[in-house]
SEGUTOR-544790 format. One record per residue (C-alpha): residue number from 1; residue in one letter; x, y, z. Coordinates in steps of 0.25 Angstrom, whole numbers, plus 2048, in hexadecimal, padded with zeros to 3 digits. Layout:
# SEGUTOR-544790
NODE    nr   rest    px    py    pz
NODE   NUM      A     X     Y     Z
...
END
This chain:
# SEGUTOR-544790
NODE    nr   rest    px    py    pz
NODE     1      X   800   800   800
NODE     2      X   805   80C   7FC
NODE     3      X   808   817   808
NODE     4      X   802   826   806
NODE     5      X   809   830   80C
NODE     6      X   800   83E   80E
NODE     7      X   805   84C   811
NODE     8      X   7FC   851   81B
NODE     9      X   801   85F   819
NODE    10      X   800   85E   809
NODE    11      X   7F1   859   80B
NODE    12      X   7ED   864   815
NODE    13      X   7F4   870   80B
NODE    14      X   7EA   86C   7FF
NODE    15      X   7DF   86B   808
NODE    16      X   7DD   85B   80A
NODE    17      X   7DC   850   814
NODE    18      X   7DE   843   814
NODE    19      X   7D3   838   815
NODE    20      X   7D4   830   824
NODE    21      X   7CE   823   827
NODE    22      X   7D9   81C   81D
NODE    23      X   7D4   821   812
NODE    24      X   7DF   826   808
NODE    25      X   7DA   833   801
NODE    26      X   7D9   843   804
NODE    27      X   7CE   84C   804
NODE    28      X   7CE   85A   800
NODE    29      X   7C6   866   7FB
NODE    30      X   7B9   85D   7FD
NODE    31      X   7BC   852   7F7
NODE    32      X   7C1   845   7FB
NODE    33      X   7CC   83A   7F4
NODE    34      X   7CF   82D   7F7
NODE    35      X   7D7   822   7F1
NODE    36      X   7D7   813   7F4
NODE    37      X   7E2   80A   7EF
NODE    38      X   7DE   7FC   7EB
NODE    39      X   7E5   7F1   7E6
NODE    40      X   7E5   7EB   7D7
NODE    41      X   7D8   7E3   7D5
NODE    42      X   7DA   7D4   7D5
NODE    43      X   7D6   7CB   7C9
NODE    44      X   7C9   7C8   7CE
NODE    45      X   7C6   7D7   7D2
NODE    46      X   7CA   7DA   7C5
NODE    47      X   7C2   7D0   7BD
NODE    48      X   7B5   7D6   7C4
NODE    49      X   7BA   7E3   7C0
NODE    50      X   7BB   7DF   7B3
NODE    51      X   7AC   7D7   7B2
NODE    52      X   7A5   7E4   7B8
NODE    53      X   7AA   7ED   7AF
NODE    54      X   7A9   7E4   7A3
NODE    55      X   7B6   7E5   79E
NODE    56      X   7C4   7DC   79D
NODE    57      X   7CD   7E7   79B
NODE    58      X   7D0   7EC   7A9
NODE    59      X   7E0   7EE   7AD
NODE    60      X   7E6   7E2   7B3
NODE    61      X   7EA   7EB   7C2
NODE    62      X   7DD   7F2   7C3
NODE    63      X   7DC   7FC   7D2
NODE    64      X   7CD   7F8   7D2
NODE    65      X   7CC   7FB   7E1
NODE    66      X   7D3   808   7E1
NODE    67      X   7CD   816   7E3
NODE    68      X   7CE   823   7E1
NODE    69      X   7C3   82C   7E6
NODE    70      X   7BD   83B   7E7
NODE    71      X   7B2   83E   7F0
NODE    72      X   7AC   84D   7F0
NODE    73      X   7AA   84F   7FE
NODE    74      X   79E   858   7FD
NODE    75      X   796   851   7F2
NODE    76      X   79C   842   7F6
NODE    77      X   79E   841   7E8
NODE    78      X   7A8   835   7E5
NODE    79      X   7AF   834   7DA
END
């Protein structure tokens, strides 16, 4: 797993905060981003992935479980 090291001071000077409760993310001028790393998926995981989406033509080292998301604070829009 890979370490993240996080200036405090740096976050504070462009007005952000990082998230608590283990979550890995910062929020900042009303909006909310967070990132969860996953491993690659397995074969198994991979041929599901494959059958919902209809398609044989998916890269053999997919991040299928990783994410990357923006929340709007205000709105609670999600993207």
């Amino acid at each position: 797993k890979m370490e993240l090291e996080i200036d405090e001071k740096e976050l504070k000077a462009a007005g952000a905060e990082p998230l608590t409760n283990g979550r890995l993310g910062l929020r900042i001028r009303g909006w909310e981003i967070e990132s969860s790393n996953r491993p690659i998926l397995t074969s198994p995981e991979l041929l599901l992935w494959e059958q919902k989406l209809k398609t044989s033509h998916l890269p053999e080292m997919v991040f299928g479980n990783s994410v990357l998301s923006l929340t709007h604070l205000a709105s609670g829009t999600k993207i």
